[in-house]
C-alpha positions as CSV (number, residue, x, y, z in Angstrom):
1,X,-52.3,48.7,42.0
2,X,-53.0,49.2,38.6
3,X,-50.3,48.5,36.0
4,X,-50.7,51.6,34.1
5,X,-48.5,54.7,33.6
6,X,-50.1,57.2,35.7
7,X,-51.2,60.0,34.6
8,X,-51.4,63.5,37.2
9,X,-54.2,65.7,37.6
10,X,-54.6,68.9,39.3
11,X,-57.2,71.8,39.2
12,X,-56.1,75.2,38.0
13,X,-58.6,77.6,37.3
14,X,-56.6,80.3,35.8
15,X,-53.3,81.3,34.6
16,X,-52.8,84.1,37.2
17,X,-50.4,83.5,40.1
18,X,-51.4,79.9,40.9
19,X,-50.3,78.5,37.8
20,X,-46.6,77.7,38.6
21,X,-47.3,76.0,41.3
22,X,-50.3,73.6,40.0
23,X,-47.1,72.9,37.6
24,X,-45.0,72.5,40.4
25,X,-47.5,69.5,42.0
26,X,-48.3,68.3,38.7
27,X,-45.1,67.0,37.5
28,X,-44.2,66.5,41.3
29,X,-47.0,63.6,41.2
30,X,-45.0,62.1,39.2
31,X,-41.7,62.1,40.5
32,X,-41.0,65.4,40.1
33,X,-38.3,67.1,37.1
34,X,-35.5,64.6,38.1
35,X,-38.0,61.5,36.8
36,X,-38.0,63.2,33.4
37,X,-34.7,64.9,33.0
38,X,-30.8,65.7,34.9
39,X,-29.2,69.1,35.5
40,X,-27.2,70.4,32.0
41,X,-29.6,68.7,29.8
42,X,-31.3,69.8,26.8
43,X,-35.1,70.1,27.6
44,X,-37.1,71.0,24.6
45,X,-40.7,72.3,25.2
46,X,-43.3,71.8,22.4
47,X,-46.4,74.0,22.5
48,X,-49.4,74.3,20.4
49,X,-48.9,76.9,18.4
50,X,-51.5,75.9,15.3
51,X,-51.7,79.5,14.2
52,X,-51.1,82.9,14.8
53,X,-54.4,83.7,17.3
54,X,-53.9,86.1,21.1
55,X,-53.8,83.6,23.8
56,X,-57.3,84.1,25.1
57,X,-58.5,83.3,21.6
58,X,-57.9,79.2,23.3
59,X,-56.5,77.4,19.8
60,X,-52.9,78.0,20.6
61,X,-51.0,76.6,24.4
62,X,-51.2,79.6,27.0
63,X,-47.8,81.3,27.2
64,X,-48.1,81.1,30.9
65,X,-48.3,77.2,30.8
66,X,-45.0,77.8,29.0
67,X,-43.5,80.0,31.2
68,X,-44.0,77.9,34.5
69,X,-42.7,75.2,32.9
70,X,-39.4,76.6,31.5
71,X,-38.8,77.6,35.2
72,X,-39.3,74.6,36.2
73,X,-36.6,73.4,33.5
74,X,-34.5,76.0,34.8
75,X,-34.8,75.4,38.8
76,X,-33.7,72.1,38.2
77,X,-30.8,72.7,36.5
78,X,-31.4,71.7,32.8
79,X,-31.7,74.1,29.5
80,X,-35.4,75.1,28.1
81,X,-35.7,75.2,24.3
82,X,-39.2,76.1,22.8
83,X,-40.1,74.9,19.4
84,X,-42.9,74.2,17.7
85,X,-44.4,73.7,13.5
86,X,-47.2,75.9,13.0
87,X,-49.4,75.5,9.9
88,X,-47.6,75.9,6.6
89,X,-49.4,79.0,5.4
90,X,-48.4,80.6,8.2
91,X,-45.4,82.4,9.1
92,X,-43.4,81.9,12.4
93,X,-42.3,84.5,14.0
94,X,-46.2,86.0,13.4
95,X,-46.9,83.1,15.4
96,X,-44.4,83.5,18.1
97,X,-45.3,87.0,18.4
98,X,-49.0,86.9,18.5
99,X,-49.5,83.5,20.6
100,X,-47.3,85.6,23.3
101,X,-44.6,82.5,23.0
102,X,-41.8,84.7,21.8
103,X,-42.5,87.5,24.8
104,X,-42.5,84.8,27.5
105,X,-39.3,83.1,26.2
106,X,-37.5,86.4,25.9
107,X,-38.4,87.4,29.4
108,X,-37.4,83.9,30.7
109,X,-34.1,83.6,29.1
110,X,-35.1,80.5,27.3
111,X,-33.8,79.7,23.5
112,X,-36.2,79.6,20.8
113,X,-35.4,76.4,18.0
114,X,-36.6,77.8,14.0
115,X,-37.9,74.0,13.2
116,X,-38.7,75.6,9.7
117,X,-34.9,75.8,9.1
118,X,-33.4,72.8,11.2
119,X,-33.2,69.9,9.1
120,X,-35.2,66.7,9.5
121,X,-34.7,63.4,9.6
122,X,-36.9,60.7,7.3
123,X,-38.7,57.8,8.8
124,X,-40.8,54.6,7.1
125,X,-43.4,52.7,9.7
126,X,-46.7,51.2,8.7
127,X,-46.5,52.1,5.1
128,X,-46.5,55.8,6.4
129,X,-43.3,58.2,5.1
130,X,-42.3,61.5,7.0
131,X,-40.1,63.8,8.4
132,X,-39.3,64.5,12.1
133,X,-37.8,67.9,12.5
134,X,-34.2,67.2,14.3
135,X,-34.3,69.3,17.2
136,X,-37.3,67.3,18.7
137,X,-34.7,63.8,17.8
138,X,-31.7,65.4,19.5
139,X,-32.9,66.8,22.4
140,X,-32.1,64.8,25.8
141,X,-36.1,65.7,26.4
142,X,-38.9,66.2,24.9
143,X,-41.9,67.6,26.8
144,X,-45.2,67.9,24.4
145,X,-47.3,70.5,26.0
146,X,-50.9,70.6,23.6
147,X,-54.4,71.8,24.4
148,X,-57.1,70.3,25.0
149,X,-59.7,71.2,21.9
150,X,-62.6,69.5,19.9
151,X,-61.6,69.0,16.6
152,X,-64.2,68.5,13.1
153,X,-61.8,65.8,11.5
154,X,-60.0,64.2,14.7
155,X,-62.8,64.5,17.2
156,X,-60.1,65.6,20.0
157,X,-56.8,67.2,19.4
158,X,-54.2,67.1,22.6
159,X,-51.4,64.6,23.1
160,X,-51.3,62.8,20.0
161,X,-52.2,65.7,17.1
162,X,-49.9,68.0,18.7
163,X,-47.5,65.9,17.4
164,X,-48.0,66.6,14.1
165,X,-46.1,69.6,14.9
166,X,-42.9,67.8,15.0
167,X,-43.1,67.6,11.3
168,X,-41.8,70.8,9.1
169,X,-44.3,72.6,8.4
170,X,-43.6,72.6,4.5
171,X,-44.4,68.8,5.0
172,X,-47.5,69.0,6.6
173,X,-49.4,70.0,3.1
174,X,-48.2,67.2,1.1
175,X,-48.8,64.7,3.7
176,X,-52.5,65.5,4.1
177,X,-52.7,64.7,0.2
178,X,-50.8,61.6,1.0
179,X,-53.1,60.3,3.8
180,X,-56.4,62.1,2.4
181,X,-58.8,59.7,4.3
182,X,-59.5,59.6,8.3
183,X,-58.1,56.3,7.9
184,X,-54.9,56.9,6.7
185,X,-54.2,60.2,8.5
186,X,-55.0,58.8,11.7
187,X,-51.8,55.7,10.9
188,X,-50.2,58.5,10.2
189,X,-50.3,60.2,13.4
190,X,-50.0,57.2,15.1
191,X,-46.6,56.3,12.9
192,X,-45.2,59.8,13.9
193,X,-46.0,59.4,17.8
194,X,-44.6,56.2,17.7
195,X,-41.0,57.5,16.4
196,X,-41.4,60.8,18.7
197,X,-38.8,60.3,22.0
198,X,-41.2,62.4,24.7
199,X,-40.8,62.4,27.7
200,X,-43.3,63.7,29.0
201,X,-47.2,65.0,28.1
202,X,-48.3,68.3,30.0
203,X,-52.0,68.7,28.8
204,X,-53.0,73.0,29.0
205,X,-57.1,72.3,29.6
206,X,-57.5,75.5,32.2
207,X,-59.4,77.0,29.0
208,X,-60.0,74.8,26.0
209,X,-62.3,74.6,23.2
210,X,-65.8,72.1,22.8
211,X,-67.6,72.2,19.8
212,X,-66.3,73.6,16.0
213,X,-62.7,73.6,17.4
214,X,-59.4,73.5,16.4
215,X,-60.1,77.1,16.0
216,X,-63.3,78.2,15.3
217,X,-65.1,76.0,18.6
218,X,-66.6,77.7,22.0
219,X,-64.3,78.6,24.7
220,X,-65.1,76.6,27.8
221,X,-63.3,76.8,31.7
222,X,-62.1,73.4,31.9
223,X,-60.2,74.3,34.8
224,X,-57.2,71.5,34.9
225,X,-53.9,70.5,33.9
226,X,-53.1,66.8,33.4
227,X,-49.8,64.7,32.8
228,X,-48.3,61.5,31.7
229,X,-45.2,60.1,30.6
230,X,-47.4,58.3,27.9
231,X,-49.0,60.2,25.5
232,X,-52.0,57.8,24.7
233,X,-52.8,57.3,28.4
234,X,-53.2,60.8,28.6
235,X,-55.6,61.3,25.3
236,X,-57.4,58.1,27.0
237,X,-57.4,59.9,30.1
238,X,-59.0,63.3,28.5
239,X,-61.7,61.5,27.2
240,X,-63.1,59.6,29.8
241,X,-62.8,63.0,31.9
242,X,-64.7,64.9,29.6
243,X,-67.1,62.5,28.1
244,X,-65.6,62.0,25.0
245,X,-66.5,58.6,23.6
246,X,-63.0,57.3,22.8
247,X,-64.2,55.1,20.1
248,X,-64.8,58.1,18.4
249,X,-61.3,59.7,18.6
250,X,-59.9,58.2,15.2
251,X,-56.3,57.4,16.1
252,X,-57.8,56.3,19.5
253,X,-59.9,53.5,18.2
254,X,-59.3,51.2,17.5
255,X,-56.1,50.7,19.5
256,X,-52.6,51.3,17.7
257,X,-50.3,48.4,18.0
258,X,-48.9,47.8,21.9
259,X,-51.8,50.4,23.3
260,X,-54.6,49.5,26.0
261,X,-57.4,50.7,25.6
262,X,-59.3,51.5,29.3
263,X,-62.8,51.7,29.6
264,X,-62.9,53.8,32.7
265,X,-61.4,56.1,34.9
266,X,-60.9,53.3,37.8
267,X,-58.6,51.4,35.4
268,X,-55.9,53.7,35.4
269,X,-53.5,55.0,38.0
270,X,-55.0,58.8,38.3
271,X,-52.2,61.1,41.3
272,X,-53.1,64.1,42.6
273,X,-56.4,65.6,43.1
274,X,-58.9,63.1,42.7
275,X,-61.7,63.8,44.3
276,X,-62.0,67.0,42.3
277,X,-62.2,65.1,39.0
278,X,-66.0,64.8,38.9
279,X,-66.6,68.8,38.7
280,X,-64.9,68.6,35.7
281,X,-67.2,70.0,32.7
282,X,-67.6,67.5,29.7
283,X,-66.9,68.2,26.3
284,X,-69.0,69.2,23.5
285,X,-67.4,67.3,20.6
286,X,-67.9,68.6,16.7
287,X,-71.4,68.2,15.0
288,X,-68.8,66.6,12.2
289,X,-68.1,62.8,12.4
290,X,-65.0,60.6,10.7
291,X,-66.3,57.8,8.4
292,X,-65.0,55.3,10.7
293,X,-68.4,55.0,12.3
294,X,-69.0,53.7,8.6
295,X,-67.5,50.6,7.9
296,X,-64.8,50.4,5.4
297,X,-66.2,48.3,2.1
298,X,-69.2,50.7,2.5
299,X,-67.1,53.8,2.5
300,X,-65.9,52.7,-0.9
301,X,-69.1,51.3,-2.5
302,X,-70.9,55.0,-1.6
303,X,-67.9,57.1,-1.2
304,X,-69.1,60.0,-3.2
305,X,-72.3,60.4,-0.9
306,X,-69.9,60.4,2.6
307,X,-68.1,63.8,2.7
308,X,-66.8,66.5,5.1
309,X,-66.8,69.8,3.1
310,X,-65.9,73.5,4.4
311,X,-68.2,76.0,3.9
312,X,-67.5,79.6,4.0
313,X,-69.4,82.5,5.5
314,X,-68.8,85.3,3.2
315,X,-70.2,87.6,6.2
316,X,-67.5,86.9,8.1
317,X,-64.3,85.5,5.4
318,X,-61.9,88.8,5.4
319,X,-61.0,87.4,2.1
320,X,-56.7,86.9,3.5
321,X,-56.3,84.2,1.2
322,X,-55.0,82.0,3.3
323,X,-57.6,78.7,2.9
324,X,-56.7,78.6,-0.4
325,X,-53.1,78.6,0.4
326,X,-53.1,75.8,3.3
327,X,-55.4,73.7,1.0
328,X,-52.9,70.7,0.2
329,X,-55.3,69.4,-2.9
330,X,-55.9,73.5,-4.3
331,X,-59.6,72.6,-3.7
332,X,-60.2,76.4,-2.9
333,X,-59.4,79.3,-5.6
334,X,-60.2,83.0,-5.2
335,X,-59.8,84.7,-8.6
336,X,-60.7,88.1,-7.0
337,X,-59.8,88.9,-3.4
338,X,-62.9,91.2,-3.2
339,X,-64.9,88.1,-3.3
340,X,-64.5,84.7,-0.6
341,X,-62.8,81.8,-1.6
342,X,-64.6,79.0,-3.8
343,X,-64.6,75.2,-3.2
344,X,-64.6,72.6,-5.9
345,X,-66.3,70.4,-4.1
346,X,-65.0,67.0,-5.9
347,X,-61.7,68.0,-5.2
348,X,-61.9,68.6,-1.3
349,X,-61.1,65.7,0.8
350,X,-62.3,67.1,4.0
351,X,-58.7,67.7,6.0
352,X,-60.2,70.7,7.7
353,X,-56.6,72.8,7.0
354,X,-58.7,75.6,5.5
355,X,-60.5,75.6,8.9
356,X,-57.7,75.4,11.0
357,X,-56.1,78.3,9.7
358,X,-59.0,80.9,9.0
359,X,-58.1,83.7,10.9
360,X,-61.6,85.1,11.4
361,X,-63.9,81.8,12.0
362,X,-65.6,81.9,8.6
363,X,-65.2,78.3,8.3
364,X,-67.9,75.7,8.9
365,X,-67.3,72.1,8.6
366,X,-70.2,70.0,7.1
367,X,-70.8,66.4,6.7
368,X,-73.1,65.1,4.1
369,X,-76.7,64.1,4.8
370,X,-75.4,60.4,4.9
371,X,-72.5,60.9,7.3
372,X,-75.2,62.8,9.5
373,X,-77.9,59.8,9.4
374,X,-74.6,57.2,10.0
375,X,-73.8,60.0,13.3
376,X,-77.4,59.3,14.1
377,X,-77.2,55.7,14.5
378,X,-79.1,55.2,10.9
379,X,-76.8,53.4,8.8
380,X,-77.0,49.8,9.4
């Protein structure tokens, strides 16, 4: 019996009727609601909601994933909030209206938490400083519900980078010019899951995204959901599912302090449908690659010649502005809305929150011709 905490796996391959009850078993391979919360409790439900994209656009949590669980909530007894941080360039209730969250909420009776205007409470761990909106602190649970995406600077986004979210938006911009290096951001998302009280990890992977994602990637049928009381066994999990080289993921590898790292599937405690794991489609991850393949005194020595950079499409920018408004080092400037955006290339420290929030995939992320010979296996 493996000493792990287990993490659930079911096949869903829509979100039509079937949905609520893959949601049902899901959490029921684990022990069901009453392992994760009582009746009259506070259960606060923490989508993806990155930007303001339609559901099937796959950067954002299905509404439907929602839905099924706040029932859940409901049926056994306890309270459903929703609450989420979207990107600080964007505004919220856009969000919550166009992601379908608001709609689904409404029509399920469930209450809707502003984070923007709750207060937040400050934390210090390995050297990294930040907020935690309070709602997500106060709640008697906390279930963190991402997708499962590709992403150019983080390799994967689910469990762990949805947590970013818990910070206020307003926040998020000067922390990526605190932590401007893979490095340093991925501590930094480590430091906030560590002070995060989930309770439980509900992966949305029935549609995801491979390839340029958080927002801009291909839309591929994954066709599961997947749980775990731990957030990291889960992101583990997701990545020796899909084919995800973990020791690419930057806050995967290495390990955060306390973490175990598993090198297959057959070392952790999988319930529920098992024997449908190996249909599961792998992942195409981003042509993009952290430095951390590079090691870190030769970062330093040729840092000028190792660079992720956005470039823009002016085919298909719509010229919104809003890059240049999310950039947290003003790397972009548009002078004249008439015309794209324009980098200052120097300035840019490759964050990918001009990507993340371009409305109309106009975005590329590219790496430098070094970074694409060290992804090749060239550097020494």
């Amino acid at each position: 019996m493996s000493s792990r905490t287990p993490v659930a796996f079911v096949r869903c391959r829509d979100y039509g009727a079937s949905l609520q009850g893959a949601v049902t078993a899901l959490i029921g391979h684990l022990g069901g609601p009453a392992a994760f919360w009582k009746p009259g409790q506070k259960v606060l439900i923490k989508p993806n909601l990155l930007s303001d994209r339609l559901p099937e656009q796959g950067a954002t949590t299905h509404p439907e994933v929602i839905r099924a669980l706040i029932r859940l909530v409901k049926t056994s007894g306890a309270l459903p909030l929703v609450g989420d941080s979207p990107a600080s360039s964007t505004k919220l209730q856009q969000v919550l209206e166009k992601t379908g969250m608001k709609k689904v909420v409404d029509e399920e009776g469930a209450e809707l938490v502003n984070m923007e205007e709750a207060s937040s409470v400050r934390f210090e761990t390995d050297g990294c400083v930040f907020t935690i909106a309070r709602p997500f602190l106060e709640a008697d649970a906390v279930i963190n519900v991402p997708k499962f995406k590709a992403h150019t600077l983080t390799i994967l986004t689910a469990g762990v980078k949805n947590l970013y979210g818990v910070v206020p938006g307003f926040q998020k911009t000067h922390l990526h010019r605190t932590y401007p290096d893979i490095r340093s951001f991925s501590r930094l998302l480590n430091a906030i899951a560590s002070k995060t009280p989930v309770t439980l990890n509900v992966v949305d992977a029935v549609v995801g995204m491979e390839g340029n994602g958080p927002t801009a990637g291909t839309l591929k049928s994954f066709e599961f959901l997947a749980a775990s009381r731990n957030v990291y066994e889960l992101d583990y999990f997701l990545c020796l599912l899909t084919g995800i080289p973990s020791r690419s993921v930057p806050y995967l590898f290495p390990p955060p302090n306390g973490v175990s790292r598993p090198e297959s599937i057959e070392e952790m405690d999988v319930k529920g449908e098992v024997d449908a794991m190996p249909s599961v489609p792998r992942c195409r991850t981003p042509s993009t690659l952290p430095g951390r393949l590079i090691p870190g005194w030769l970062v330093r020595l040729i840092g000028p010649l190792i660079w992720i950079r956005p470039r823009i499409d002016p085919g298909l920018c719509s010229r919104c502005g809003r890059c240049v408004k999310s950039c947290p080092m003003s790397a972009l400037r548009q002078d004249d809305r008439k015309e794209p955006p324009v980098l200052s290339p120097t300035v840019c420290i490759g964050c990918c929150c001009c990507h993340e929030v371009c409305p109309s995939a106009a975005i590329d992320m590219r790496q430098s011709p070094l970074l694409k010979a060290a992804r090749r296996g060239r550097m020494p």
